[in-house]
C-alpha positions in Angstrom: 0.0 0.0 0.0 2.7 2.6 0.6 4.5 1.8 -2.7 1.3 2.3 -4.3 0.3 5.2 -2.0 3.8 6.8 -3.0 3.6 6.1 -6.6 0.2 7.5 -6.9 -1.3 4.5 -8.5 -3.7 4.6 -5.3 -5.4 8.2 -4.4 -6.1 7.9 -1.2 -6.6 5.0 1.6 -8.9 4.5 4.8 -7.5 3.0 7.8 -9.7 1.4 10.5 -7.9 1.4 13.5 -9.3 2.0 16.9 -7.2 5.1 17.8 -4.6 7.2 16.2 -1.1 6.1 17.7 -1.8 2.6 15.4 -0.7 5.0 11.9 2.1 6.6 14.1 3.5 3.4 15.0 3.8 2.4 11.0 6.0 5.3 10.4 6.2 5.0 6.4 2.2 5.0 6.3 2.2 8.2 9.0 3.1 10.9 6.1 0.0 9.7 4.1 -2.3 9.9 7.0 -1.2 13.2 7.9 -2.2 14.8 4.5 -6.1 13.5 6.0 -7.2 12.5 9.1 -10.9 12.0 10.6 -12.3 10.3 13.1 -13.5 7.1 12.3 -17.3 7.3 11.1 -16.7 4.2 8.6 -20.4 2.9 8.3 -22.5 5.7 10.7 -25.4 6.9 8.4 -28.5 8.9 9.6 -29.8 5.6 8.2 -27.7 3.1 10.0 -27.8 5.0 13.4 -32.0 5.1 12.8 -32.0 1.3 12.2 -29.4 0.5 15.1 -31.7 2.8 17.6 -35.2 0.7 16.5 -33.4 -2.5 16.7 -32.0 -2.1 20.5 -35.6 -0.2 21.4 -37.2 -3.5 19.7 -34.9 -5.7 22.0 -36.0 -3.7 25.0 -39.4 -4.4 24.4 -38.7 -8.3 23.8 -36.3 -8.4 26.8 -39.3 -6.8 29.0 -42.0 -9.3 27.6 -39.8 -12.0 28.5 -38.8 -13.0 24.9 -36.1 -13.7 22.8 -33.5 -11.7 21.7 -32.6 -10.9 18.2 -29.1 -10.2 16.6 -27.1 -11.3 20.0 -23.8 -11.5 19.7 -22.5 -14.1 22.9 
């Protein structure tokens, strides 16, 4: 990635990491990220967040009814 990073045969590259020292520590990556950095919204949508709020309110409402519930990860 950096030789294609460097070469510009790649425009651009998102990182997921969970906080920003990871890109420091990989020093020959650390010059891209500084030309860009945000936080890390990756898949946050107005329509994700909506969906992710109606299924934990659904949950709610089967955990107090004493049912089952969905999309548990354990």
């Amino acid at each position: 990635m950096f030789d294609a990073l460097r070469d510009e045969h790649l425009g651009g590259a998102g990182l997921d990491v969970f906080f920003e020292g990871a890109v420091r520590r990989h020093g020959s990556l650390a010059r891209f990220a500084e030309r860009h950095r945000d936080a890390a919204f990756g898949g946050i949508t107005r329509s994700s967040m909506s969906d992710i709020a109606k299924g934990v309110a659904e949950n709610i409402l089967r955990l107090h009814a004493g049912e089952q519930l969905v999309n548990r990860v354990a």
